[in-house]
C-alpha positions, 0 to 999 in steps of 0.5 A: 696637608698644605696645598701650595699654588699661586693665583697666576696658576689659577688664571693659567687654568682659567684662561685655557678653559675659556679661549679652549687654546694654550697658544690664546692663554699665553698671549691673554697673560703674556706668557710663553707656552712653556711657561704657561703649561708649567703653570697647569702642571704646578696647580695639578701638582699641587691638588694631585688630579689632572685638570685639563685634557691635551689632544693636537686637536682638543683642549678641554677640562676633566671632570676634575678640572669641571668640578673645580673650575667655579670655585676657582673662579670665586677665589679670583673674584673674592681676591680682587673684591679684598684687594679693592677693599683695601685700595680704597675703591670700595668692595661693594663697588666691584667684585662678582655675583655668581647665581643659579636661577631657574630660566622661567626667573631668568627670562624677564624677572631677574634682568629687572633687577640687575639692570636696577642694580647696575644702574647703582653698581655699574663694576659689579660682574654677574655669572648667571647660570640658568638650569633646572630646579633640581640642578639649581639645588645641587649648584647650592649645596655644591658652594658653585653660587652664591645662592639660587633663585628657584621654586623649590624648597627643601628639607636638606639641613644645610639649605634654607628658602627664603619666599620673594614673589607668588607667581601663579600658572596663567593660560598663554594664548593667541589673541585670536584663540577662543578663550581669549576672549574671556576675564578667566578660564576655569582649568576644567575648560581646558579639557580637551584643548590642544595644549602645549606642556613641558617634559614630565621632569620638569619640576613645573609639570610635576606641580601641575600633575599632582595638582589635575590628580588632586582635582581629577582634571585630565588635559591632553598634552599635544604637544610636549617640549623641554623649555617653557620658551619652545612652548611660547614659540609654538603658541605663537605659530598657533598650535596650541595654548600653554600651561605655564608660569605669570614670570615666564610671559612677556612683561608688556603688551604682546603683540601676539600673546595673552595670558589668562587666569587660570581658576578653579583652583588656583594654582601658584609656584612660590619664587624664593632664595636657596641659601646655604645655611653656613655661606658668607655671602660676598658684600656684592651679592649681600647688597643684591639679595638685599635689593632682591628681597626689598623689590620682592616685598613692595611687589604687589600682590 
């Protein structure tokens, strides 16, 4: 079945989405609002499903129209990546790179590495979705990204993990709490500690509850949160200490913060790429998992 729509189309639909106005569309394209509503009917039309909900009050994407909106906006970038290409600008020097990676990567590891990347690729665009594990996956598996950053494997067919950096789970503490006078904190000394964990769905707390099974060590979680970055701020107050990732700590000397090894035993996430086995990679996020992979490989252990 042919499907015939135009790229005006897709940014009629794309620029109602992201100004949530019909009247703001029209002026960013220089449009009539007649004209750029016959464009939202031509793409629904043409794929037969209503993509956007018209209220007097309220404008705002189906469900349909949600599903369909990255791969929308992939096809826009992949066009006007082509279309440098042939100019002579060069594809690798322009163009998106649309990831999926889980927040603890999000909070200080990635921004690294895409600001080393800038700093050679100054016109590439990213479009970082930061969520959970298992939604990262699924954005995979869905074609949403290009590829994700996580920490989880799989054993679907048609994703592979490729392994970058071990990041160990690392006590975080004030500078004035008892234990942070010491080199490492063996895991049974956290019993009966005041600590600070993340919700039972977290792919992190599900790590370290089969990990206390495996070694019969039980913790009291007083405190339970949904974001690894809420812990951080209630160990800062000075309500506890955290359970939680080397990457999700501050990089340089915190005025407040410590982490502390964590022994007996030792207890690490592996951090790698989720990739679809079939994906053709645009040639921007080719070179950015290039230099993913060649920071992650002169990372000391």
């Amino acid at each position: 079945m042919a499907i015939n729509f135009e790229l005006l189309d897709l940014r009629a639909f794309l620029a109602v989405l992201d100004l949530g106005s019909f009247r703001k569309a029209a002026l960013r394209l220089h449009l009539s609002q007649p004209a750029l509503s016959r464009r939202i009917q031509s793409l629904e039309g043409a794929l037969g499903i209503p993509l956007i909900e018209r209220t007097t009050r309220h404008v705002a994407a189906t469900a349909a129209g949600r599903d369909f909106e990255p791969h929308a906006r992939r096809w826009i970038d992949e066009l006007e990546a082509s279309v440098s290409m042939v100019s002579g600008a060069g594809v690798t020097h322009f163009g998106q790179v649309t990831i999926a990676c889980i927040p603890t990567a999000a909070f200080y590891f990635l921004p690294r590495i895409v600001h080393k990347f800038a700093e050679k690729y100054p016109h590439v665009r990213f479009r970082i979705l930061d969520m959970s594990a298992n939604e990262n996956l699924q954005s995979v598996a869905r074609g949403d990204v290009e590829f994700g950053i996580n920490f989880m494997g799989t054993s679907a067919g048609d994703l592979t993990f490729t392994p970058l950096i071990d990041d160990p789970f690392v006590l975080a503490c004030r500078r004035d709490h008892p234990l942070a006078r010491k080199r490492s904190i063996r895991w049974t000394e956290l019993q009966g500690q005041q600590l600070i964990g993340v919700s039972r769905t977290s792919g992190n707390r599900i790590l370290l509850d089969n990990m206390m099974a495996r070694e019969n060590i039980d913790l009291t979680w007083f405190y339970e949160v949904n974001h690894l970055a809420t812990s951080l701020g209630l160990v800062e107050a000075g309500l506890g200490a955290s359970v939680l990732p080397r990457l999700a700590m501050p990089v340089d000397d915190h005025p407040v913060l410590v982490a502390k090894k964590l022994i007996e035993p030792n207890l690490s996430r592996t951090i790698g790429l989720v990739e679809r086995r079939s994906a053709q990679l645009s040639a921007p996020a080719r070179l950015f998992r290039e230099m993913l992979v060649g920071i992650a490989a002169r990372r000391p252990a």
